[in-house]
DRENNU-332217 format. One record per residue (C-alpha): residue number from 1; residue in one letter; chain; x, y, z. Coordinates in pm, 1 decimal, padded with zeros to 6 digits. Last residue first. Example, Ala and Ser with C-alpha at 12.3 -4.5 7.8 and 13.67 -1.06 7.14 Angstrom:
NODE/2/S/A/01367.0/-00106.0/00714.0 $
NODE/1/A/A/01230.0/-00450.0/00780.0 $
This chain:
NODE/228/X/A/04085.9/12175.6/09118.4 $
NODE/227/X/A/03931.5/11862.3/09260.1 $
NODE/226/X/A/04089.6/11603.7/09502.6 $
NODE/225/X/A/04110.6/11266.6/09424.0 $
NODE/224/X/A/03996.3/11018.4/09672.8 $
NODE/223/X/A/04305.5/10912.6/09819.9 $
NODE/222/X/A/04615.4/10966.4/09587.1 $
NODE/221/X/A/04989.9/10840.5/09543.2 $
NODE/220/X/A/04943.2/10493.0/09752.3 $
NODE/219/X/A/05264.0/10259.0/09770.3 $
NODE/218/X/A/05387.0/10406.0/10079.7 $
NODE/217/X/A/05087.5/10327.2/10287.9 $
NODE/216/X/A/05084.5/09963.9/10136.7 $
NODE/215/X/A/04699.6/09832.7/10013.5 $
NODE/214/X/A/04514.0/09611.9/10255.2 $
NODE/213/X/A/04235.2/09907.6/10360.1 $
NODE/212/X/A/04489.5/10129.6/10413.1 $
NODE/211/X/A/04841.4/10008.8/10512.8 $
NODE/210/X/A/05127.6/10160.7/10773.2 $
NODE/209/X/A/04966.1/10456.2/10926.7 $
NODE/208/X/A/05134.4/10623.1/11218.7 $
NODE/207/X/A/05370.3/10846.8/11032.6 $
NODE/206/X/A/05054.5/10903.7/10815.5 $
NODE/205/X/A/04910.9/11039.8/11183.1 $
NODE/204/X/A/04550.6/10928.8/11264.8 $
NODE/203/X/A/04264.7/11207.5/11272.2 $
NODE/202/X/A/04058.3/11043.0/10987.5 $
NODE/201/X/A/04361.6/11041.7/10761.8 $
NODE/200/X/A/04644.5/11221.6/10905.8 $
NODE/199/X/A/04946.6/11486.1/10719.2 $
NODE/198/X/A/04850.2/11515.8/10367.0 $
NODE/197/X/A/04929.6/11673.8/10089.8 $
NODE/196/X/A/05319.1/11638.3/10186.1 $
NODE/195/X/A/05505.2/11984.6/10259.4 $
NODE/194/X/A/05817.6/12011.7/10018.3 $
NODE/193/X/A/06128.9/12028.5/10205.0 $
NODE/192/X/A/06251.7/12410.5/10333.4 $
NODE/191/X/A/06489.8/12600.4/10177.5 $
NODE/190/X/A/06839.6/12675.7/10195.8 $
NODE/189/X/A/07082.0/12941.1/10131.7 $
NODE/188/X/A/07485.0/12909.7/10224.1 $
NODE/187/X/A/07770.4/13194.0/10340.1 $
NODE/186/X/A/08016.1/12945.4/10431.5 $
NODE/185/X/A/08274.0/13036.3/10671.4 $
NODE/184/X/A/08705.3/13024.2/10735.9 $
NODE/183/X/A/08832.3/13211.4/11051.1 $
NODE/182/X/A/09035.1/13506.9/11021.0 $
NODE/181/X/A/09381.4/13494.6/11169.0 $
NODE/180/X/A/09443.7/13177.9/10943.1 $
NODE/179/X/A/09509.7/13411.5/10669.1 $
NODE/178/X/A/09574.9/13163.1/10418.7 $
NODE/177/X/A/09870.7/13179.2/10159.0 $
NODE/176/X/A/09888.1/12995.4/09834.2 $
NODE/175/X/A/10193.7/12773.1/09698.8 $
NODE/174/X/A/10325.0/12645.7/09393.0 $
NODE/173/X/A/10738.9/12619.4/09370.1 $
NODE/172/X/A/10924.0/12409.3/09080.2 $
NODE/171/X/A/11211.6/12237.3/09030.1 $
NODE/170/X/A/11207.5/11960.3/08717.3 $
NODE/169/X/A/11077.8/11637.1/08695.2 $
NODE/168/X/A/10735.1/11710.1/08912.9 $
NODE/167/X/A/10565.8/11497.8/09066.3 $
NODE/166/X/A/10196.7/11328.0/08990.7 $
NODE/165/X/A/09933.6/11271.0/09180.4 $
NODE/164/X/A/09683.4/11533.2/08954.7 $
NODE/163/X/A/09543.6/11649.7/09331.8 $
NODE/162/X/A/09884.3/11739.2/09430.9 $
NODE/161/X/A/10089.9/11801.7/09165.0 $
NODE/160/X/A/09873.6/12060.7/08911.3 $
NODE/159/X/A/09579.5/12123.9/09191.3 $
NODE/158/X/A/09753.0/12166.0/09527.9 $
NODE/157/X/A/09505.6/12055.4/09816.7 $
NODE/156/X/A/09215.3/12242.4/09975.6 $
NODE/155/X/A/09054.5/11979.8/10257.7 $
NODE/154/X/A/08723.7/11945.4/10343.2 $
NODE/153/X/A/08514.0/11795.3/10615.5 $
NODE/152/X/A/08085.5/11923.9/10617.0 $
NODE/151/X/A/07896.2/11762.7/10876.6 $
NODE/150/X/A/07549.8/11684.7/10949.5 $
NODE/149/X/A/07608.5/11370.9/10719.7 $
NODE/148/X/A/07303.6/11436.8/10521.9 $
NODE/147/X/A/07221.1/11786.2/10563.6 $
NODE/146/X/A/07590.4/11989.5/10472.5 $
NODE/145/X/A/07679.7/11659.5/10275.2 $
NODE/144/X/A/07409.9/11716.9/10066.8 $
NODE/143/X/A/07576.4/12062.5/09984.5 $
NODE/142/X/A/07920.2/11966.6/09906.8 $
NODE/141/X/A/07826.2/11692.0/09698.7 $
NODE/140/X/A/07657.3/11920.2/09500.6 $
NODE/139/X/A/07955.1/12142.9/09407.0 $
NODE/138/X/A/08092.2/12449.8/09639.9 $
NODE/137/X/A/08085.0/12811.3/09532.0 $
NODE/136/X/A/08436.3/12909.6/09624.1 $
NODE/135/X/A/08474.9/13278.6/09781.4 $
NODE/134/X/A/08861.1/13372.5/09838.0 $
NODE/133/X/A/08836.9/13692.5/10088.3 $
NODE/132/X/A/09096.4/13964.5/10095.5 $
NODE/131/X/A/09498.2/14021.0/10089.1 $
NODE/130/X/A/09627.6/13717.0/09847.6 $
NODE/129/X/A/09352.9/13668.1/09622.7 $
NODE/128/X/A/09344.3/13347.0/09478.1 $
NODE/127/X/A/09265.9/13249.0/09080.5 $
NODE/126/X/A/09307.4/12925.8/08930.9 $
NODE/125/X/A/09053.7/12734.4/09157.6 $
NODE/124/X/A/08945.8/12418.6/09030.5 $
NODE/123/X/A/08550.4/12324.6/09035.6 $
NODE/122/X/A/08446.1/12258.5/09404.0 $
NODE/121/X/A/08349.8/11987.9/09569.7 $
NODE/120/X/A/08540.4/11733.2/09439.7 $
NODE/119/X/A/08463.6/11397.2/09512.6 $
NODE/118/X/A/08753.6/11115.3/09326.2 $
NODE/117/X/A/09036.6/11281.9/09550.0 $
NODE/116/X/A/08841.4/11170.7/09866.6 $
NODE/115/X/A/09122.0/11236.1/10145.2 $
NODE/114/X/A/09105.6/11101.3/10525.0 $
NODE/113/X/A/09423.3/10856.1/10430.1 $
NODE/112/X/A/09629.7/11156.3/10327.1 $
NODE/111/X/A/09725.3/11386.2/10614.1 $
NODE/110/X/A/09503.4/11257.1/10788.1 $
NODE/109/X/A/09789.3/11038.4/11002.0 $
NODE/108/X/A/09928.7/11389.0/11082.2 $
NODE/107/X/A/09646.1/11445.7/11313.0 $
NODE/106/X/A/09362.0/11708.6/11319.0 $
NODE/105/X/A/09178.6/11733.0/11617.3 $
NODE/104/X/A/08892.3/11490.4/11759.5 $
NODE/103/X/A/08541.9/11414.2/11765.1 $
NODE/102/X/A/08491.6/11669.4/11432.8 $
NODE/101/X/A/08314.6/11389.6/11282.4 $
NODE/100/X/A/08552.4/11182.0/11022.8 $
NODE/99/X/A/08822.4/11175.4/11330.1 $
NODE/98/X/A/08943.7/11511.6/11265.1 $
NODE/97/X/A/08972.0/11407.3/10880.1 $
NODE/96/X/A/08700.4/11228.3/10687.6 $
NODE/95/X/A/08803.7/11484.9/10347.3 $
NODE/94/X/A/08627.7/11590.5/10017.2 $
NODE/93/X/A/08848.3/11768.0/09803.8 $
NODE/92/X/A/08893.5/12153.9/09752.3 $
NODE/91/X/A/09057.3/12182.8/09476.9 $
NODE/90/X/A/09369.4/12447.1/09442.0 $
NODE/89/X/A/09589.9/12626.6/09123.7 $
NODE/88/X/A/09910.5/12731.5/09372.2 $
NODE/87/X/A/10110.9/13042.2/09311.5 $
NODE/86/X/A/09926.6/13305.1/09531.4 $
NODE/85/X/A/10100.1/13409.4/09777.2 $
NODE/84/X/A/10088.7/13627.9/10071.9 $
NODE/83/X/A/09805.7/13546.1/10252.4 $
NODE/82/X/A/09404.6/13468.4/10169.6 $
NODE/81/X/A/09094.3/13506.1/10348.2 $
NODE/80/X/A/08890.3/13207.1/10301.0 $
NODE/79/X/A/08544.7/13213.8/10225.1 $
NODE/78/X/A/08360.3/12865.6/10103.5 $
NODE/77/X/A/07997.3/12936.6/09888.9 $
NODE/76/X/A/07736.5/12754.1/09953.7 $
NODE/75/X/A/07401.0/12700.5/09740.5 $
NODE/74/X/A/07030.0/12518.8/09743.8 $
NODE/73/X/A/07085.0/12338.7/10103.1 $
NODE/72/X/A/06786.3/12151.7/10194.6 $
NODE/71/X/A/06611.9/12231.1/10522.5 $
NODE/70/X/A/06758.7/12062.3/10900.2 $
NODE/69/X/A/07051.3/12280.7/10928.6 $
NODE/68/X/A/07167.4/12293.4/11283.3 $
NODE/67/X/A/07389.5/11968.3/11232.8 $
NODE/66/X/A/07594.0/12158.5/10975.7 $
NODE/65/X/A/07924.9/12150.0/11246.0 $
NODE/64/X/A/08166.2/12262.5/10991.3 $
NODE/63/X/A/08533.3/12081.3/10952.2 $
NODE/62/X/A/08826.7/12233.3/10781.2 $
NODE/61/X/A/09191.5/12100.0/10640.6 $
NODE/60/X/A/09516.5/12262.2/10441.6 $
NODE/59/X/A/09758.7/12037.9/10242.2 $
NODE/58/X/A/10084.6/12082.6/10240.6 $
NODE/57/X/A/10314.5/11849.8/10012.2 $
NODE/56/X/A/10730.2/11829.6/09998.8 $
NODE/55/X/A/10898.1/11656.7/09678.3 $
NODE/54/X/A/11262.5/11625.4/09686.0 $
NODE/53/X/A/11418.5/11627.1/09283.5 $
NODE/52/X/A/11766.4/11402.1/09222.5 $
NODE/51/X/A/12072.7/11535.9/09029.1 $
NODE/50/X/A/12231.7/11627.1/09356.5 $
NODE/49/X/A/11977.0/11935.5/09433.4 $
NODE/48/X/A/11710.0/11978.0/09299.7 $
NODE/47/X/A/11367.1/12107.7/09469.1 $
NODE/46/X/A/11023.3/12067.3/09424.4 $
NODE/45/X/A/10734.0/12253.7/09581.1 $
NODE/44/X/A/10326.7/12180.6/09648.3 $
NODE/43/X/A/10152.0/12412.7/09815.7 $
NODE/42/X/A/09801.8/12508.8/10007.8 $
NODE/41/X/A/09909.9/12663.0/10348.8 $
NODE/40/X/A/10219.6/12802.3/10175.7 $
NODE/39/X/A/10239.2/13207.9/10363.2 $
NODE/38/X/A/10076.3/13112.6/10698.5 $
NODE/37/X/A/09867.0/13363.6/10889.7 $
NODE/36/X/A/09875.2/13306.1/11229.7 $
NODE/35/X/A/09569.7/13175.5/11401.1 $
NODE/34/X/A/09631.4/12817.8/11357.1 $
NODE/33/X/A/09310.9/12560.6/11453.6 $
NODE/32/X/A/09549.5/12306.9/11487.4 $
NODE/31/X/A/09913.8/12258.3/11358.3 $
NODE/30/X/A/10043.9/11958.0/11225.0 $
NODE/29/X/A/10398.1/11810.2/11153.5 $
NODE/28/X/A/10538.0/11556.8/10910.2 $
NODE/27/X/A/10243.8/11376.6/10729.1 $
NODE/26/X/A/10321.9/11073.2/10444.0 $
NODE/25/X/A/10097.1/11017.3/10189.5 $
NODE/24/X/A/10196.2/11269.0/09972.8 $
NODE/23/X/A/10516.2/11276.0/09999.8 $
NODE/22/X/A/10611.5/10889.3/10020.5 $
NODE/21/X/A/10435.9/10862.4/09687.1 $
NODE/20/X/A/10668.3/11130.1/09537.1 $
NODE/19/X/A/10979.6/10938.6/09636.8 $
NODE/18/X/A/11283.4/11197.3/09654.8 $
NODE/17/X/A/11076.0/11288.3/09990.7 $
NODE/16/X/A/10976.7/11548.5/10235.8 $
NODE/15/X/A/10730.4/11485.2/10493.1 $
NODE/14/X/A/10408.4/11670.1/10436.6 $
NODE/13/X/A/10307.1/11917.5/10651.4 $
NODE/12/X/A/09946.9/11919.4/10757.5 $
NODE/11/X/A/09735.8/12248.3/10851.9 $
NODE/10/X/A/09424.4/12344.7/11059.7 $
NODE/9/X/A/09075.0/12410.3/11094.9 $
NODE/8/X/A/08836.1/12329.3/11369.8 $
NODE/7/X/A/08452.3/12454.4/11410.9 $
NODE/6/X/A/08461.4/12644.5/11095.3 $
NODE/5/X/A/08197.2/12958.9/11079.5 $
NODE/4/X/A/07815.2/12936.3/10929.0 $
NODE/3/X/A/07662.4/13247.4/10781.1 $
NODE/2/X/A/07288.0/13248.1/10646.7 $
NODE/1/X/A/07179.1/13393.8/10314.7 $
């Protein structure tokens, strides 16, 4: 199984709002590639106070530089060393933050506009350790994303609030802790693309060949049979 390490991670706070649309769509403050452990790096909180409920979002964000890995990824798992607490149920989300390619750091104007709520890539997390590693086997889309797009963006939002876009009526506090002092990874395993029968008829490349006698390259499944 081969290792891969973040390239840029970070954290988004959410402005805080009576109006729960205005909190999650709306960023505050951002910090970049933070190497202090932070205590509500996945949360979602709300508090009374005057007979009306403030909503206030975090979401936490990481980009992987997958160009290197030309085979087909067969499994990944996400490690994250968690902090602290461990109140929040999370789902890691498909995300086009740091300008969609890693070109650029995390802004506050990701904070909601660079989510995918409707791909998931992992199932939801209802269990976080708060003083070792968090390992999340990621979904399919996770994985062709690691070869296709050369790339892999996530974010880890707040399951119950959050991800279900919905506030809550009453007060309530769900956060999880990272350990931003040790840098997220994916442990994945690949293998290589099935070989084609052949590679050149009569010395010429296929890549090269675009009909045989009159008949589409790509629409031919056998020449001449072979035996077995």
């Amino acid at each position: 199984m081969a290792t891969l390490n973040a390239s840029k991670w970070g954290y988004i706070i959410g402005q805080s709002s009576t109006n729960f649309v205005t909190a999650a769509s709306t960023g505050s403050s951002v910090i970049n590639n933070p190497s202090t452990d932070y205590y509500a790096a996945i949360a979602y909180t709300a508090s009374s106070g005057r007979g009306t409920i403030t909503h206030n979002i975090i979401r936490s964000y990481a980009y992987f530089d997958t160009s290197s890995i030309t085979d087909t990824v067969t499994a990944c798992t996400l490690n994250i060393e968690g902090y602290a607490t461990n109140l929040s149920d999370i789902y890691v989300v498909k995300s086009t933050a740091f300008g969609g390619d890693g070109s650029s750091s995390l802004t506050t104007g990701e904070f909601y506009t660079s989510l995918d709520y409707s791909t998931t890539y992992s199932f939801e997390i209802t269990s976080w350790s708060t003083s070792s590693n968090n390992s999340i086997a990621l979904k399919d889309d996770a994985l062709t994303a690691m070869t296709s797009n050369n790339h892999l963006i996530l974010a880890l939002v707040n399951a119950d609030y959050d991800y279900a876009k919905a506030g809550s009526a009453v007060a309530i506090i769900e956060r999880s802790g990272i350990a931003f002092g040790t840098t997220f990874y994916l442990d994945y395993q690949t293998e290589p693309a099935p070989a084609g029968d052949i590679d050149s008829v009569i010395g010429v490349s296929t890549a090269n060949i675009s009909k045989i006698y009159g008949t589409d390259y790509v629409d031919i499944s056998k020449i001449y049979e072979k035996s077995t």
